[in-house]
C-alpha positions as a Markdown table, in Angstrom:
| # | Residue | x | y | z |
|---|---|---|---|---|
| 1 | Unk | 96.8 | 126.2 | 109.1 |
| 2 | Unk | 99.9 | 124.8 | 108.3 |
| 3 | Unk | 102.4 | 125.9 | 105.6 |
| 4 | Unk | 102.1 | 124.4 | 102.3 |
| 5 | Unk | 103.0 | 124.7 | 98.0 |
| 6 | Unk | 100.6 | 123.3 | 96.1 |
| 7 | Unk | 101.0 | 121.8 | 92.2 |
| 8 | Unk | 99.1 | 119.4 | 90.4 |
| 9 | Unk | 99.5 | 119.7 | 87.0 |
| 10 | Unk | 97.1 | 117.0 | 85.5 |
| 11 | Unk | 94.5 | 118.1 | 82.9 |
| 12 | Unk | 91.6 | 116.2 | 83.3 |
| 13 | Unk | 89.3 | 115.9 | 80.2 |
| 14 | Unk | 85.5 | 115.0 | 81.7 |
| 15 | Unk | 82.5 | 114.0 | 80.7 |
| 16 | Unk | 80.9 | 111.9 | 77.7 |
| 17 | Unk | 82.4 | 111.1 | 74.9 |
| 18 | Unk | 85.8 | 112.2 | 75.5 |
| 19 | Unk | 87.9 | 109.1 | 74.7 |
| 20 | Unk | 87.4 | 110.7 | 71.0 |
| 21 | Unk | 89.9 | 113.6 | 71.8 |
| 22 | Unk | 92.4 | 111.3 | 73.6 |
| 23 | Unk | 94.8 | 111.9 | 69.8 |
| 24 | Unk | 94.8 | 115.5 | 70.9 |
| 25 | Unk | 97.0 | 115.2 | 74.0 |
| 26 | Unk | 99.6 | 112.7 | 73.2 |
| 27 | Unk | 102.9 | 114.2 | 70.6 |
| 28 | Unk | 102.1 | 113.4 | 67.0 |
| 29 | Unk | 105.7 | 111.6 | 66.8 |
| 30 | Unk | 105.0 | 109.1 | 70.1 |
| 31 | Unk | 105.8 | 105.3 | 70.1 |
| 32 | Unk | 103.2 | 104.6 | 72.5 |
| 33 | Unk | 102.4 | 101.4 | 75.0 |
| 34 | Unk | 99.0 | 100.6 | 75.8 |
| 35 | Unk | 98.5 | 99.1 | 79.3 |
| 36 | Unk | 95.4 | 98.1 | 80.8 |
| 37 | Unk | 94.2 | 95.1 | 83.1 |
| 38 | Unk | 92.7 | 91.8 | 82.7 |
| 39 | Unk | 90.9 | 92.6 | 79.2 |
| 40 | Unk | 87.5 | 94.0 | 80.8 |
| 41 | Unk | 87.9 | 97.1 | 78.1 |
| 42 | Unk | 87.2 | 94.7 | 75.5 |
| 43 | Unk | 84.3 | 93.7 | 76.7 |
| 44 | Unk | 82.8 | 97.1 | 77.3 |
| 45 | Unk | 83.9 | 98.9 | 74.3 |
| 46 | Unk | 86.6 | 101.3 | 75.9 |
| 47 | Unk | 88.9 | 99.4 | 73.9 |
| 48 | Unk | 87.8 | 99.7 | 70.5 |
| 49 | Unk | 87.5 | 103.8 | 71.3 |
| 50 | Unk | 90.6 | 104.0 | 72.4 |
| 51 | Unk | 92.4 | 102.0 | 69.7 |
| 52 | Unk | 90.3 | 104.3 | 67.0 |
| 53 | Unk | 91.3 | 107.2 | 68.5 |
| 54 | Unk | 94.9 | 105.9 | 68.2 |
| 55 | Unk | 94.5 | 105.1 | 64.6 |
| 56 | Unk | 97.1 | 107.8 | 63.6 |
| 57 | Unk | 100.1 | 106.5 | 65.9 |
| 58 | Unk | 102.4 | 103.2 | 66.3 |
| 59 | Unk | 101.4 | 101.4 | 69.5 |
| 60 | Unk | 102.5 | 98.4 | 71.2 |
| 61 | Unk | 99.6 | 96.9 | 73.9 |
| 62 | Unk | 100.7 | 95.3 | 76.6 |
| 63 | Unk | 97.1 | 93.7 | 79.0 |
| 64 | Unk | 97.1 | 91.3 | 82.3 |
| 65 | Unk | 98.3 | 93.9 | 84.6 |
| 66 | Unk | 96.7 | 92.4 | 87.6 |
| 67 | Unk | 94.1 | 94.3 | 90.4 |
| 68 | Unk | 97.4 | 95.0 | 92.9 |
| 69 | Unk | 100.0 | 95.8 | 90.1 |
| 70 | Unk | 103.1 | 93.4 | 91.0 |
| 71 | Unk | 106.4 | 94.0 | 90.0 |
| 72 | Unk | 107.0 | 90.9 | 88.4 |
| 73 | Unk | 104.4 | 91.2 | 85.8 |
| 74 | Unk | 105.2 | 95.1 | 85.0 |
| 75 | Unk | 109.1 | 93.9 | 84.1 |
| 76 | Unk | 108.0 | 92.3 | 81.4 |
| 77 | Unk | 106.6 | 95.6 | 80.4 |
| 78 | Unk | 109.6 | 97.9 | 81.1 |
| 79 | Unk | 111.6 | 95.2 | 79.1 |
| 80 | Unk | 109.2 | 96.2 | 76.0 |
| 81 | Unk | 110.1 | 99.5 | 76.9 |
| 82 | Unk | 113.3 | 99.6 | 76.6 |
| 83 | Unk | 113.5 | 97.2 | 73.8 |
| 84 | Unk | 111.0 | 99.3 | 71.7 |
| 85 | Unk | 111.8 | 102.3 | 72.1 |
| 86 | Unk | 108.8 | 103.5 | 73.9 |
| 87 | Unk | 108.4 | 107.3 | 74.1 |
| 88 | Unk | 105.0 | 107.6 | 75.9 |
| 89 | Unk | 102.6 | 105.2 | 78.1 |
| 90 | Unk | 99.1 | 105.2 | 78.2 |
| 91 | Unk | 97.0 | 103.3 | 81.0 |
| 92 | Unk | 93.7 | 102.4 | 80.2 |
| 93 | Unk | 92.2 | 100.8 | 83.7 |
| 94 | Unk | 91.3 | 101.9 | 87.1 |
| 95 | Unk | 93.8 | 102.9 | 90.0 |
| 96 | Unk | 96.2 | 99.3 | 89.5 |
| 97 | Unk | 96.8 | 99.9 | 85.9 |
| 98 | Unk | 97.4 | 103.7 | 86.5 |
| 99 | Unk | 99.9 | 102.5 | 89.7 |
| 100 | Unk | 101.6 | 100.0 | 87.6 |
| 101 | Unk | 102.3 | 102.7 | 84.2 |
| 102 | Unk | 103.6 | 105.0 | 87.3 |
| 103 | Unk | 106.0 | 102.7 | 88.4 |
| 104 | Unk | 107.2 | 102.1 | 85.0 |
| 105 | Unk | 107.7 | 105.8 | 84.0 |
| 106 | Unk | 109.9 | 105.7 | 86.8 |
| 107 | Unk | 111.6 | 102.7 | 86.4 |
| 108 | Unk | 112.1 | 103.5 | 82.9 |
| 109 | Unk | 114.4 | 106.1 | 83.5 |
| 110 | Unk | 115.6 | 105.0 | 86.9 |
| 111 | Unk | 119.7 | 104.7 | 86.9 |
| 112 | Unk | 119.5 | 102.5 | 89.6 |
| 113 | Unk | 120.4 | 98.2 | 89.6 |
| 114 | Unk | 117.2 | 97.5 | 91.0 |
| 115 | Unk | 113.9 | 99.5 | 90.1 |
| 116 | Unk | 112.7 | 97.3 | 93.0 |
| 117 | Unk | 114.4 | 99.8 | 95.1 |
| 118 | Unk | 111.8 | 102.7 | 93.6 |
| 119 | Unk | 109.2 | 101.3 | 95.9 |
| 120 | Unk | 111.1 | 99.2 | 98.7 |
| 121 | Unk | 113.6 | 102.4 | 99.9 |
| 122 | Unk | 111.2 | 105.3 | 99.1 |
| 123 | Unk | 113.4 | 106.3 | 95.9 |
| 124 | Unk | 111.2 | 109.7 | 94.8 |
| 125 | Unk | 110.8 | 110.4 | 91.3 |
| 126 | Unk | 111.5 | 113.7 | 90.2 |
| 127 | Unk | 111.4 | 113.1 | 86.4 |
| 128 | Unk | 109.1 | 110.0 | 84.4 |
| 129 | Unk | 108.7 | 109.0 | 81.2 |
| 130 | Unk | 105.4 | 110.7 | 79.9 |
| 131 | Unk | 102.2 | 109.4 | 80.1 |
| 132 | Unk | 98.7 | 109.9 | 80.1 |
| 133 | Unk | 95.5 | 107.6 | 81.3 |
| 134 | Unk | 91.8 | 106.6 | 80.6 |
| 135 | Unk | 89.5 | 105.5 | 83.5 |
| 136 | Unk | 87.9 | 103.6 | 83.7 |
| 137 | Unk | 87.0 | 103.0 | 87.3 |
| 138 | Unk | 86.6 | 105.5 | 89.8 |
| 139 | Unk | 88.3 | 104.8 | 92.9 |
| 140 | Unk | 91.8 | 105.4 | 93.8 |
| 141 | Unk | 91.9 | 108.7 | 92.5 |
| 142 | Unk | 95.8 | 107.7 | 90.8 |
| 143 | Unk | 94.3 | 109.9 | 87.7 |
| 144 | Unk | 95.3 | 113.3 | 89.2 |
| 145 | Unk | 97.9 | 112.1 | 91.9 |
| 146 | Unk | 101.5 | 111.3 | 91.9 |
| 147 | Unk | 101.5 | 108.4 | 93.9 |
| 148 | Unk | 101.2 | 104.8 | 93.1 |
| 149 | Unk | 101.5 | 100.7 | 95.4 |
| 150 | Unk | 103.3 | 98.1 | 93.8 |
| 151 | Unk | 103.2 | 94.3 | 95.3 |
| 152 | Unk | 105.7 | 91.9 | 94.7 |
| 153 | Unk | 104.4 | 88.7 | 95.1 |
| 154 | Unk | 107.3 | 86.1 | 95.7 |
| 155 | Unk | 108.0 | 88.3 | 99.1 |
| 156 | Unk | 104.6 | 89.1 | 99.7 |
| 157 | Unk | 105.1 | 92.7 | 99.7 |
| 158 | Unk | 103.2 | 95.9 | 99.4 |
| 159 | Unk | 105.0 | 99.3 | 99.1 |
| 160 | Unk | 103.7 | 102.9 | 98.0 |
| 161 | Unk | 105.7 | 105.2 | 96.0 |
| 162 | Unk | 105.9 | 108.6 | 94.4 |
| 163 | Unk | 107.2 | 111.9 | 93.4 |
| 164 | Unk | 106.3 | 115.2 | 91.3 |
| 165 | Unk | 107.9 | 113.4 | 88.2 |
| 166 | Unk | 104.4 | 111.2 | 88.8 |
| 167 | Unk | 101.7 | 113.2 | 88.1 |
| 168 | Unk | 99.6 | 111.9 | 84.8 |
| 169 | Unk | 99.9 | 114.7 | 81.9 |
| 170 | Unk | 96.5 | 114.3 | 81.7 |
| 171 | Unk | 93.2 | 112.2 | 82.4 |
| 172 | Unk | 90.4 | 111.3 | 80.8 |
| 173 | Unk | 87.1 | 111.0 | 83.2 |
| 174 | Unk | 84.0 | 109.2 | 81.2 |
| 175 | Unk | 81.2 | 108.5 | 83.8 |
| 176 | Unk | 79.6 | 106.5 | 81.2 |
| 177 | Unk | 82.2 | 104.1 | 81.7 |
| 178 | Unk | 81.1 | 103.2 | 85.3 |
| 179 | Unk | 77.6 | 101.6 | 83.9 |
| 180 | Unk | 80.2 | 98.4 | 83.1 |
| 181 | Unk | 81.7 | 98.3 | 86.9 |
| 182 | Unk | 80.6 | 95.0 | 88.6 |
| 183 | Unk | 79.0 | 95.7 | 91.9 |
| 184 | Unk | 81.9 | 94.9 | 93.9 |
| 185 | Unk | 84.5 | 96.9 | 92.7 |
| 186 | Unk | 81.7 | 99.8 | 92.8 |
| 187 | Unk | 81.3 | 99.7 | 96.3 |
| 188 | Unk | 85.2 | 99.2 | 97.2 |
| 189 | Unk | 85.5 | 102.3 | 95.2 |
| 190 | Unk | 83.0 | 104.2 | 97.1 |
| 191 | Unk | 84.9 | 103.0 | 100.4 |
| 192 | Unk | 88.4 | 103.4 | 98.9 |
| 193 | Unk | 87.6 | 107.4 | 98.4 |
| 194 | Unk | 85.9 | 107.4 | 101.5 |
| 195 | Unk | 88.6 | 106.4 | 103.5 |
| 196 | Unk | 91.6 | 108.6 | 101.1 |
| 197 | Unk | 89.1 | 111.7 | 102.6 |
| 198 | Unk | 89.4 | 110.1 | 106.0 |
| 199 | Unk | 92.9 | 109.6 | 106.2 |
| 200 | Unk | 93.7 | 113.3 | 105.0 |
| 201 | Unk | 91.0 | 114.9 | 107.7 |
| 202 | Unk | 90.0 | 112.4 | 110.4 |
| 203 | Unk | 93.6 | 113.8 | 112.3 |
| 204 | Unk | 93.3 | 116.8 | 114.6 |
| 205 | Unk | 92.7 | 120.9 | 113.9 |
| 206 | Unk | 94.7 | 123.5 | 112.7 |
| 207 | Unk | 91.9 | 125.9 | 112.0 |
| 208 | Unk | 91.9 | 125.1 | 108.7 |
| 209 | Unk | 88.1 | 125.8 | 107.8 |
| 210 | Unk | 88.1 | 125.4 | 104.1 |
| 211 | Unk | 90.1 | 122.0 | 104.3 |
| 212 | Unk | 87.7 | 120.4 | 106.7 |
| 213 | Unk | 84.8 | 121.9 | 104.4 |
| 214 | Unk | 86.5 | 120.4 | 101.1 |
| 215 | Unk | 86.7 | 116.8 | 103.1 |
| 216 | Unk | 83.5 | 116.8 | 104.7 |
| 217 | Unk | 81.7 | 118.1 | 101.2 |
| 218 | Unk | 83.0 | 114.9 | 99.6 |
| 219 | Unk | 82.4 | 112.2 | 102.1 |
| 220 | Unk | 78.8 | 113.4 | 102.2 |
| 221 | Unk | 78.2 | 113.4 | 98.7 |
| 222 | Unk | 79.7 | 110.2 | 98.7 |
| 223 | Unk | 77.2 | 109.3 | 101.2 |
| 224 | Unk | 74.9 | 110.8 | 99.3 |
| 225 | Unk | 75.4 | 109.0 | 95.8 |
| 226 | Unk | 76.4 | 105.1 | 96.8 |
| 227 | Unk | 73.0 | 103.9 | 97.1 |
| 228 | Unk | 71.9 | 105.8 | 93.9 |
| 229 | Unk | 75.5 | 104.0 | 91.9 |
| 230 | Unk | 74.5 | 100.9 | 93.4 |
| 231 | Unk | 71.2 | 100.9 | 92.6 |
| 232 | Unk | 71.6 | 101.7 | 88.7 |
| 233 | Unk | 75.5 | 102.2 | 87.4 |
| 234 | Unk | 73.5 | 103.6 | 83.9 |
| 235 | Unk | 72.9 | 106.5 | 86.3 |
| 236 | Unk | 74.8 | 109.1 | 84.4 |
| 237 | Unk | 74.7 | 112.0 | 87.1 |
| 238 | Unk | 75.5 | 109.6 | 89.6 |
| 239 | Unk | 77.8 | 108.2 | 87.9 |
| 240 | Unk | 79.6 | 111.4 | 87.3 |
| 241 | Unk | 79.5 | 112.8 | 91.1 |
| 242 | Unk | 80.9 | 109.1 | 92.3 |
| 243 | Unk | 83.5 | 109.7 | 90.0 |
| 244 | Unk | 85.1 | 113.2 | 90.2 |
| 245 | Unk | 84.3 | 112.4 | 94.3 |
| 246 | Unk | 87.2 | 109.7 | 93.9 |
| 247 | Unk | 89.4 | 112.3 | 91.8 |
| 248 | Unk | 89.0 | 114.6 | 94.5 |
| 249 | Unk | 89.7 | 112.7 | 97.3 |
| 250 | Unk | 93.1 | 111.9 | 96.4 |
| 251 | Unk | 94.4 | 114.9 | 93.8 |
| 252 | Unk | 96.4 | 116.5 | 96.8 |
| 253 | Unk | 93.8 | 119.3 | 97.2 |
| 254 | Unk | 92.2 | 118.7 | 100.8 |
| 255 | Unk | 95.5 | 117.9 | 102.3 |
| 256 | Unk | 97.0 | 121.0 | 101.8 |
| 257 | Unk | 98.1 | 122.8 | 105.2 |
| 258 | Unk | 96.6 | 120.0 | 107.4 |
| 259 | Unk | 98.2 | 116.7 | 109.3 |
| 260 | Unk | 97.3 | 113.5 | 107.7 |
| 261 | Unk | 97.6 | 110.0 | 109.3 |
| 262 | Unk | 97.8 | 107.0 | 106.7 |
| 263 | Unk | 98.0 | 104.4 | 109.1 |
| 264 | Unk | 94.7 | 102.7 | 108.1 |
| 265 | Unk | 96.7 | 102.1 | 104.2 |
| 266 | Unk | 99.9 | 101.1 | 105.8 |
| 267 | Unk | 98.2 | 98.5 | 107.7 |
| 268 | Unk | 95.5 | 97.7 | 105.0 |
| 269 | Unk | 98.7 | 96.9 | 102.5 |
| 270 | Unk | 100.1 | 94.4 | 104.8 |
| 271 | Unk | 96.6 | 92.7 | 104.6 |
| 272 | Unk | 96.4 | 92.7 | 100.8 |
| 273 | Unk | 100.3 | 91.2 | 100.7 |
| 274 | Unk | 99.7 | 88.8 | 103.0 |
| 275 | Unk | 96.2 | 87.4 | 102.3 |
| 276 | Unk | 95.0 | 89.2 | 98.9 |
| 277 | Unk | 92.0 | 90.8 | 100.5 |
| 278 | Unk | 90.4 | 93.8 | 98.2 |
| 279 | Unk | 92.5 | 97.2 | 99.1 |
| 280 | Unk | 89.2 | 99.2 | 99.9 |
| 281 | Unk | 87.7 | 95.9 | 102.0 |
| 282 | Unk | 91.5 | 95.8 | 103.9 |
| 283 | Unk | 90.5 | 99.9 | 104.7 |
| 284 | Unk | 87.4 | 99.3 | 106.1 |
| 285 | Unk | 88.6 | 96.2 | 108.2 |
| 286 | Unk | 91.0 | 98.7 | 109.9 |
| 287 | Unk | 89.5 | 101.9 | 110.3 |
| 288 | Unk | 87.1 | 100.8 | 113.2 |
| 289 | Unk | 90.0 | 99.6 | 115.0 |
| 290 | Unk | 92.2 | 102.2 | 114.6 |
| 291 | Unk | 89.8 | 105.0 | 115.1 |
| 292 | Unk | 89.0 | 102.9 | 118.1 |
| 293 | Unk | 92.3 | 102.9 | 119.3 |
| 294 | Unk | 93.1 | 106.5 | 118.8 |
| 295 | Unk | 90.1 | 107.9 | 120.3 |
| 296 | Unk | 91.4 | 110.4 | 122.4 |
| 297 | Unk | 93.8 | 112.1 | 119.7 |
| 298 | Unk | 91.3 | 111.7 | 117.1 |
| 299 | Unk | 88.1 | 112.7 | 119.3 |
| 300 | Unk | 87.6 | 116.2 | 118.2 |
| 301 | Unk | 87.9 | 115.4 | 115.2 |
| 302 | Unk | 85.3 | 112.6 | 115.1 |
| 303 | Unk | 82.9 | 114.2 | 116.8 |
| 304 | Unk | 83.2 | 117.3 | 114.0 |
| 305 | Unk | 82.4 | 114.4 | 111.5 |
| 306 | Unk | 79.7 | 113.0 | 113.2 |
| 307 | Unk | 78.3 | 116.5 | 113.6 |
| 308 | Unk | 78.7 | 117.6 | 110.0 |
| 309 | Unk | 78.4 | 114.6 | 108.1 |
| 310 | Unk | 75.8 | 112.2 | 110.1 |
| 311 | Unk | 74.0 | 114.7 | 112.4 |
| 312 | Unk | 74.8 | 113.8 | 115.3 |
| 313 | Unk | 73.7 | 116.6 | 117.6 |
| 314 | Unk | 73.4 | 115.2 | 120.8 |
| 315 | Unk | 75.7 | 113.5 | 123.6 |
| 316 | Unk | 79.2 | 114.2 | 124.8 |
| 317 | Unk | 82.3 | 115.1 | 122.8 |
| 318 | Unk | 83.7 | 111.1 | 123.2 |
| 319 | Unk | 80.2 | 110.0 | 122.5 |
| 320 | Unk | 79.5 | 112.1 | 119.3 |
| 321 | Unk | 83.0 | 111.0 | 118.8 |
| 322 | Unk | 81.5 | 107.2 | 119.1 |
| 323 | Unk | 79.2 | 107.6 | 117.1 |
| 324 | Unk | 81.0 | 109.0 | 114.3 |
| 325 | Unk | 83.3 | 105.6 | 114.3 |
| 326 | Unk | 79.7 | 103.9 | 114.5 |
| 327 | Unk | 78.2 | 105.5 | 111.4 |
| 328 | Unk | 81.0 | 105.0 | 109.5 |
| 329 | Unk | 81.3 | 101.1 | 110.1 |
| 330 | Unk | 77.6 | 101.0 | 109.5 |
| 331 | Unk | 78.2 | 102.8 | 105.8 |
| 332 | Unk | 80.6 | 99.9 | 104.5 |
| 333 | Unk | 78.3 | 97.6 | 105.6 |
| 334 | Unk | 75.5 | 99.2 | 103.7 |
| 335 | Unk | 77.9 | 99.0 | 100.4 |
| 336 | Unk | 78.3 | 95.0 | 101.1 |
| 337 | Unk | 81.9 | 95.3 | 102.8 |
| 338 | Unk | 82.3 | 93.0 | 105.8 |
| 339 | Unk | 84.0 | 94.9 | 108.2 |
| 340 | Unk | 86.0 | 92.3 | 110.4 |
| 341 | Unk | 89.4 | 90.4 | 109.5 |
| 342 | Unk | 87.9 | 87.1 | 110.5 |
| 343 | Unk | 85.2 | 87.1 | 107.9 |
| 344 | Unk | 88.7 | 87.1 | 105.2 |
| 345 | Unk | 91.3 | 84.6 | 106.4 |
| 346 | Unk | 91.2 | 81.8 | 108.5 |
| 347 | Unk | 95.0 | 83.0 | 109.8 |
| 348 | Unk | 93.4 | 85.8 | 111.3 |
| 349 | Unk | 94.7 | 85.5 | 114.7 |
| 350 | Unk | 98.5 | 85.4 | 113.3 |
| 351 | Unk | 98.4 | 88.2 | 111.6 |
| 352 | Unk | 98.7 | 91.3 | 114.0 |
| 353 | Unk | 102.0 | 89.5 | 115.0 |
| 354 | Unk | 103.3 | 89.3 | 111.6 |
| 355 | Unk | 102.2 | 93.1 | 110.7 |
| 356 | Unk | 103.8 | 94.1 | 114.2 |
| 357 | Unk | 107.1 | 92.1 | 113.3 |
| 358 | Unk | 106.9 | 93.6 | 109.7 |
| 359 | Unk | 106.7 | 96.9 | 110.7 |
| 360 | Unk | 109.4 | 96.8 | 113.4 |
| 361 | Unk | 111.8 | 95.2 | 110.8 |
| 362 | Unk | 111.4 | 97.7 | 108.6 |
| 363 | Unk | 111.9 | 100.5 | 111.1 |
| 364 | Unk | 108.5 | 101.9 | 111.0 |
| 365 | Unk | 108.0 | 103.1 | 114.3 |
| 366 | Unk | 105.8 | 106.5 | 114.0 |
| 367 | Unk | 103.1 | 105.8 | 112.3 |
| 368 | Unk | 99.9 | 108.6 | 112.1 |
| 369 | Unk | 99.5 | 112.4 | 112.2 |
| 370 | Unk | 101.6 | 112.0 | 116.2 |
| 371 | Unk | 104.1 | 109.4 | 114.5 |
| 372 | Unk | 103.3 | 108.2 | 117.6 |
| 373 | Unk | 102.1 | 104.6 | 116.5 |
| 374 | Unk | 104.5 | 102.0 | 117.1 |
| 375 | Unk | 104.2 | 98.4 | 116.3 |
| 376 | Unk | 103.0 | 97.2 | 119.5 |
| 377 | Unk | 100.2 | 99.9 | 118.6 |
| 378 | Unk | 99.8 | 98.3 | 115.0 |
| 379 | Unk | 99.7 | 94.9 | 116.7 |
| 380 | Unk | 96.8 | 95.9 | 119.1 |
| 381 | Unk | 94.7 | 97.6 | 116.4 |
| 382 | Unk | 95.2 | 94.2 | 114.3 |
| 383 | Unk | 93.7 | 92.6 | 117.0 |
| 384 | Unk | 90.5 | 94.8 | 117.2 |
| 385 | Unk | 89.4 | 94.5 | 114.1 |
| 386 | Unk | 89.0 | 90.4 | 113.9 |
């Protein structure tokens, strides 16, 4: 096991009904500003819950943050920001919304010209302006990290960002929210914290037995509770296992001591930017491919999964390994996620070129757990997965 320091200090408040406590964590004297998405909580009563629970406190609201956060849009919010004198943020939405109030705790404080450059050169935050979220879909698991994406959509860009001055002060988990959740964006959730488990485990051993336990307990509950979530989102205990599985799979727990790769989300951004595709759909068009690709790096690995979290008991090490990269495909599939580029864009054919370009301009040439991947690598995997 690998060295590591471990801090994630987000309370999370869980369970039914506790929107009503949400007062109880923000400072009696806050100005506050209300984000949230395209106006779904209005429809579903989060709003109303949240705004009562607010009664006590000036807030400002600011909606239409979009489903990939762009920069564009949340400079109009940091302008009320500054121009209010805004002392605490609150995002009410799923992982864009929490992404987008990230980047502007950040920004708001950022001395920089450009808070463009927060995302585009890797500028950590070490200190954000405080703030706080309600979920209200399970997916990303932003709620308990410190990391965000932000799009800019006049450059057709897509760039993660972070740092410990990131993490929400706290989060509040309602499962009863997720009866709401269209179908889609249910089963993108289920493969967005699939793949966040895969990207942090699917790498290579360094005996770290609990780790590998943590990972593979998630993915097979996962497993375990999509058809059940997609069958009835009113499901309460479903609900609430499909949700703290997507906290989990991305709070920084499960990576400790162990390599991660990330190369599926680098590549799966560069699909969003360039062609819109769902985040969790541009995951699932990749990891085939990639897995694929990487085979025999990756084999002991997948052949652990397949073991532990499909049965697979019989056949070699490369064909347990197989089959593992087989199973998996076969579980998006049974969500309703087309797993192959061509079935997204017509420009398919262009676009390992332009990722490969892309990634070369930008210097990014050691990508995965090896940093082995270069562009000509990213270019080839592209081209499995039409």
């Amino acid at each position: 096991m690998n060295n590591f320091q471990f801090k994630n200090p987000t309370k999370i408040i869980f369970g039914k009904n506790q929107i009503e406590n949400l007062a109880l964590e923000i400072p009696k004297n806050a100005k506050i500003l209300m984000l949230y998405g395209g106006g779904s909580i209005r429809k579903n009563g989060i709003y109303d819950k949240v705004t009562q629970a607010l009664s006590a406190f000036q807030v400002i609201e600011f909606g239409g943050i979009p489903a990939n956060p762009e920069y564009e849009v949340l400079m109009k919010a940091l302008d009320i920001i500054k121009a209010e004198d805004i002392t605490f943020l609150l995002a009410v939405g799923g992982g864009s919304v929490i992404d987008g109030t990230k980047f502007l705790a950040s920004a708001a404080l950022f001395e920089g010209e450009d808070p463009w450059d927060i995302p585009s050169k890797g500028k950590r935050t070490t200190k954000g302006m405080p703030f706080g979220t309600v979920l209200t879909l399970p997916a990303t698991g932003s709620e308990m990290n410190s990391g965000a994406v932000i799009s800019r959509k006049e450059t057709k860009e897509k760039y993660a960002m972070g740092g410990p001055g990131l993490f929400p002060q706290f989060s509040i988990l309602d499962p009863e929210v997720v009866k709401s959740i269209p179908q889609r964006q249910i089963a993108n959730g289920l493969a967005d914290a699939f793949t966040h488990v895969l990207e942090q485990y699917m790498t290579y051993s360094v005996d770290a037995k609990l780790q590998d336990r943590f990972a593979e307990s998630i993915l097979q509950t996962i497993v375990e509770v999509a058809p059940e979530i997609l069958k009835d989102t009113s499901n309460y205990n479903a609900a609430a296992n499909f949700m703290w599985s997507c906290t989990m799979a991305l709070n920084g727990l499960i990576q400790q001591g162990v390599p991660s790769d990330w190369a599926i989300h680098m590549i799966g951004h560069e699909l969003t930017a360039l062609y819109g595709i769902d985040h969790a759909r541009t995951l699932a068009i990749i990891t085939e491919s990639h897995y694929t690709y990487n085979l025999e790096s990756k084999k002991e690995k997948l052949a652990q999964y397949a073991e532990r979290v499909w049965n697979i008991s019989e056949g070699t090490l490369e064909e347990k390994a197989q089959k593992g990269i087989q199973k998996t495909s076969e579980f998006f599939q049974s969500l309703g996620i087309d797993t192959k580029l061509s079935k997204y864009t017509e420009n398919y054919k262009e676009t390992a070129k332009i990722i490969s370009k892309r990634f070369e301009d930008r210097g990014w040439i050691g990508l995965g757990e090896h940093k082995k991947i270069t562009p000509s690598d990213v270019e080839k995997i592209v081209e499995m997965s039409y």
